[in-house]
C-alpha positions in Angstrom: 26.0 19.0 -8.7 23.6 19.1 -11.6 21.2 16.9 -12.0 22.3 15.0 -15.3 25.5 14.4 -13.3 23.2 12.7 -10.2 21.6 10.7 -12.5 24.6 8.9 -13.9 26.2 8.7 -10.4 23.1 6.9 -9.6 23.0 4.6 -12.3 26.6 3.8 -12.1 26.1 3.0 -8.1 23.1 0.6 -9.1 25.1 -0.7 -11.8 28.1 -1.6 -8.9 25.7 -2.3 -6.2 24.1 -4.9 -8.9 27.6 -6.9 -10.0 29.8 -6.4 -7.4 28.5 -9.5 -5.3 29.3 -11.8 -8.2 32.5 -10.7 -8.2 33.4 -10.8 -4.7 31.8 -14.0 -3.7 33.5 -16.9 -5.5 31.6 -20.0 -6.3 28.4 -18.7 -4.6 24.8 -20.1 -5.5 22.4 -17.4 -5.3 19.4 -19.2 -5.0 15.9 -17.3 -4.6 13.8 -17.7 -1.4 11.4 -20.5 -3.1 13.8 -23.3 -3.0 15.0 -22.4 0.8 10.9 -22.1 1.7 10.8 -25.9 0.0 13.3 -27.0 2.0 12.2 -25.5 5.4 8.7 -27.1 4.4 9.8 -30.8 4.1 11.8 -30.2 6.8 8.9 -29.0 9.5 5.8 -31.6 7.6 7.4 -34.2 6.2 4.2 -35.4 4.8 3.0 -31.9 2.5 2.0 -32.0 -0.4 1.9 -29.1 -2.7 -1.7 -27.6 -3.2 -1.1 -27.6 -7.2 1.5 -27.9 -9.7 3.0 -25.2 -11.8 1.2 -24.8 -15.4 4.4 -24.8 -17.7 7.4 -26.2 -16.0 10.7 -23.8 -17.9 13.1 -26.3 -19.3 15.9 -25.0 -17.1 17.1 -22.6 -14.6 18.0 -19.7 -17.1 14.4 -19.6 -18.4 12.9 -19.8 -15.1 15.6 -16.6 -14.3 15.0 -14.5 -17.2 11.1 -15.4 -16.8 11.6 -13.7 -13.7 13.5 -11.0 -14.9 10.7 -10.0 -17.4 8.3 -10.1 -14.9 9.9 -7.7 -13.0 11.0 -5.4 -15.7 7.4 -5.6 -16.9 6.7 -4.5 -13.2 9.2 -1.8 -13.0 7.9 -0.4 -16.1 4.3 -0.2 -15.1 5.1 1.9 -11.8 7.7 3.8 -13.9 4.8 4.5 -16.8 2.7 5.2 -13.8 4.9 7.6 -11.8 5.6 9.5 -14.9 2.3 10.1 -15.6 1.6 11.7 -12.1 4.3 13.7 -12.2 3.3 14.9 -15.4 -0.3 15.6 -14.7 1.1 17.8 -11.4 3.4 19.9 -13.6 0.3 20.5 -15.7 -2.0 21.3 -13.3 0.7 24.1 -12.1 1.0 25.7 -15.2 
């Protein structure tokens, strides 16, 4: 198999492995781990209190998700950036 062709198989398993839960779970809420670490908290210490508030509070749930999901892009990108660049400098140092 070349690899062009692994790539796209790849991405197109990613791509399933990514969606396919929100299609086979009906009227699921995919929460994050924050809200089930809040509730474990109050549960445990009734009496906590939060060391400190968040700065800027997102006006809903879809900014506070596609905050997230620049974070992590911006993330993915630096490792990417940085990977590439190794890989790069090795292929240089062998020719």
């Amino acid at each position: 198999m070349s690899e062009k062709k692994m790539n796209v198989l790849l991405i197109v398993l990613v791509v399933i492995i990514s969606f396919a839960p929100l299609f086979l779970v009906k009227n699921a809420e995919f929460g994050g781990a924050d809200g089930e670490a809040e509730t474990a908290i109050t549960q445990i210490a009734t009496d906590y209190e939060p060391w400190f508030e968040p700065l800027i509070e997102p006006a809903s749930g879809e900014i506070e998700s596609l905050l997230f999901a620049l974070q992590a892009a911006f993330g993915a990108s630096i490792l990417a950036y940085g990977f590439g660049y190794l890989k790069g400098h090795s292929k240089a140092k062998e020719d």
